[in-house]
C-alpha positions as CSV (number, residue, x, y, z in Angstrom):
1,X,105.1,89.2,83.5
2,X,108.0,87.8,82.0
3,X,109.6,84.5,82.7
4,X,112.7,84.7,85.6
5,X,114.3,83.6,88.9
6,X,115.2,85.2,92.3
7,X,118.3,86.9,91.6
8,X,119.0,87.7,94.9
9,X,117.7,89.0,98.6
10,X,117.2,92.2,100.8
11,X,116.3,92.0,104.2
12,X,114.7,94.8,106.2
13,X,113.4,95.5,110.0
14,X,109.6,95.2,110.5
15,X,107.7,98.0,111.4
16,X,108.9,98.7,115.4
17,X,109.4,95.3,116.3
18,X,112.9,93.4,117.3
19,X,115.4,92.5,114.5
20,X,117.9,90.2,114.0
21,X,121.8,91.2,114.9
22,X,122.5,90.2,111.5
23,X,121.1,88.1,108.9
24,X,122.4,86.3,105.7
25,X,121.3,84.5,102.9
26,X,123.1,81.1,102.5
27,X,121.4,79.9,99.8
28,X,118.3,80.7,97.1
29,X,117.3,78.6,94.7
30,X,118.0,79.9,91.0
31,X,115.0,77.9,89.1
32,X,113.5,79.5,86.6
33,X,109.8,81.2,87.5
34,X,107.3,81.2,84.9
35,X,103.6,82.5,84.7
36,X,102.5,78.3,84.8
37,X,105.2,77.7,87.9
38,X,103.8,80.5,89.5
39,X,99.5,79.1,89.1
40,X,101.2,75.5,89.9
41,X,102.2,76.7,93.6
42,X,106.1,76.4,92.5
43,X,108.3,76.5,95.6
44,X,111.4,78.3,95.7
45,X,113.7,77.6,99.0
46,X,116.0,80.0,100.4
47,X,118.1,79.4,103.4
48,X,118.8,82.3,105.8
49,X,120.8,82.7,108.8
50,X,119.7,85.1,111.6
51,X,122.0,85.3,114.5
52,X,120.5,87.0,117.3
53,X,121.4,87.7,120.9
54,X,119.7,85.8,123.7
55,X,120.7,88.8,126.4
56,X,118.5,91.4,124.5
57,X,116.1,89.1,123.4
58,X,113.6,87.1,125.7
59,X,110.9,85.0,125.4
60,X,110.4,87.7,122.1
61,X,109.7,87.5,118.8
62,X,112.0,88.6,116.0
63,X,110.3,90.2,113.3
64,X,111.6,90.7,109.5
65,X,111.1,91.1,105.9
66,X,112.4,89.5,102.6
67,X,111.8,91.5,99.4
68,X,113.1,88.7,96.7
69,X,115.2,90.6,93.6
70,X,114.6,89.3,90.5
71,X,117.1,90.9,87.2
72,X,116.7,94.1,86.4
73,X,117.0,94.7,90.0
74,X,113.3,95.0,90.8
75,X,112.1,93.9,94.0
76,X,108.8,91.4,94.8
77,X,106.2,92.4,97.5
78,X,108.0,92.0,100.9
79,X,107.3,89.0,103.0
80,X,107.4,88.9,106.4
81,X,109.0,86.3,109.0
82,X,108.6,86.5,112.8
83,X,110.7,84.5,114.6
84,X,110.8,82.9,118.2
85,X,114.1,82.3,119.6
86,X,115.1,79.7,121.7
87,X,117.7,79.6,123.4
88,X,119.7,76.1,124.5
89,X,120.4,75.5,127.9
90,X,124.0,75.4,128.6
Protein backbone atom coordinates (compact mmCIF):
# COMPACT_ATOMS: atom_id res chain seq x y z
CA UNK A 1 0.00 0.00 0.00
CA UNK A 2 1.46 3.08 -0.90
CA UNK A 3 1.18 6.35 0.77
CA UNK A 4 -1.97 8.84 -0.54
CA UNK A 5 -5.21 10.84 0.04
CA UNK A 6 -8.91 10.68 -0.99
CA UNK A 7 -8.84 12.12 -4.30
CA UNK A 8 -12.33 12.23 -4.62
CA UNK A 9 -16.06 10.54 -4.08
CA UNK A 10 -18.77 8.29 -5.74
CA UNK A 11 -21.88 7.84 -4.35
CA UNK A 12 -24.25 4.89 -5.15
CA UNK A 13 -27.90 3.49 -4.06
CA UNK A 14 -27.92 0.71 -1.50
CA UNK A 15 -29.16 -2.47 -2.28
CA UNK A 16 -33.34 -1.81 -2.74
CA UNK A 17 -33.64 0.69 -0.17
CA UNK A 18 -34.64 4.63 -0.54
CA UNK A 19 -32.01 7.04 -1.95
CA UNK A 20 -31.31 10.47 -1.75
CA UNK A 21 -32.83 12.94 -4.63
CA UNK A 22 -29.41 14.09 -5.01
CA UNK A 23 -26.25 14.09 -3.15
CA UNK A 24 -22.98 16.20 -3.18
CA UNK A 25 -19.80 16.32 -1.78
CA UNK A 26 -18.98 19.74 -0.30
CA UNK A 27 -15.84 19.02 1.04
CA UNK A 28 -13.03 15.95 1.69
CA UNK A 29 -10.17 16.40 3.41
CA UNK A 30 -6.88 16.06 1.18
CA UNK A 31 -4.38 14.84 4.12
CA UNK A 32 -2.03 12.58 3.18
CA UNK A 33 -2.84 8.65 4.33
CA UNK A 34 -0.06 6.60 5.17
CA UNK A 35 0.30 2.89 6.31
CA UNK A 36 1.10 4.53 10.25
CA UNK A 37 -2.04 7.09 9.82
CA UNK A 38 -4.01 4.38 8.85
CA UNK A 39 -2.92 1.82 12.40
CA UNK A 40 -3.20 5.32 14.37
CA UNK A 41 -7.15 5.54 13.60
CA UNK A 42 -6.45 8.80 11.27
CA UNK A 43 -9.70 10.54 10.63
CA UNK A 44 -10.47 11.91 7.32
CA UNK A 45 -13.79 14.28 7.28
CA UNK A 46 -15.91 14.71 4.36
CA UNK A 47 -18.89 16.83 4.20
CA UNK A 48 -21.90 15.69 2.07
CA UNK A 49 -25.11 17.12 1.23
CA UNK A 50 -28.18 14.93 0.59
CA UNK A 51 -31.35 16.71 -0.28
CA UNK A 52 -34.18 14.51 -0.14
CA UNK A 53 -37.97 14.93 -0.44
CA UNK A 54 -40.15 14.81 2.76
CA UNK A 55 -43.48 13.88 0.39
CA UNK A 56 -41.90 10.48 -0.79
CA UNK A 57 -40.14 9.92 2.18
CA UNK A 58 -41.69 9.25 5.77
CA UNK A 59 -40.71 8.35 8.90
CA UNK A 60 -37.96 6.23 6.35
CA UNK A 61 -34.55 5.66 6.23
CA UNK A 62 -32.33 6.80 3.41
CA UNK A 63 -29.78 4.41 2.61
CA UNK A 64 -26.34 4.99 0.61
CA UNK A 65 -22.83 4.30 -0.15
CA UNK A 66 -19.48 6.18 -0.47
CA UNK A 67 -16.64 4.40 -2.28
CA UNK A 68 -13.61 7.03 -1.56
CA UNK A 69 -11.20 7.46 -4.92
CA UNK A 70 -7.89 7.66 -4.19
CA UNK A 71 -5.16 8.60 -7.60
CA UNK A 72 -4.95 6.34 -10.07
CA UNK A 73 -8.65 6.35 -9.90
CA UNK A 74 -9.08 3.19 -7.79
CA UNK A 75 -11.92 3.00 -5.51
CA UNK A 76 -11.80 1.88 -1.42
CA UNK A 77 -14.30 -0.69 -0.07
CA UNK A 78 -17.74 1.09 -0.08
CA UNK A 79 -19.17 2.39 3.11
CA UNK A 80 -22.46 2.63 3.87
CA UNK A 81 -24.73 5.60 5.44
CA UNK A 82 -28.40 5.22 6.39
CA UNK A 83 -30.02 8.15 7.10
CA UNK A 84 -33.21 9.31 9.08
CA UNK A 85 -34.84 12.32 7.85
CA UNK A 86 -36.50 14.74 9.76
CA UNK A 87 -38.45 16.97 8.62
CA UNK A 88 -39.08 20.70 10.36
CA UNK A 89 -42.33 21.68 11.21
CA UNK A 90 -43.44 24.68 9.26
Amino acid sequence: MRPGHIEGVEFSPRELHLYPEDLKLNYCDKAPITLLSIFSGKTIICNYVASIDPKKVIKAQVWFQVFYIVPGGHALAPVTYSVNPMVKPP
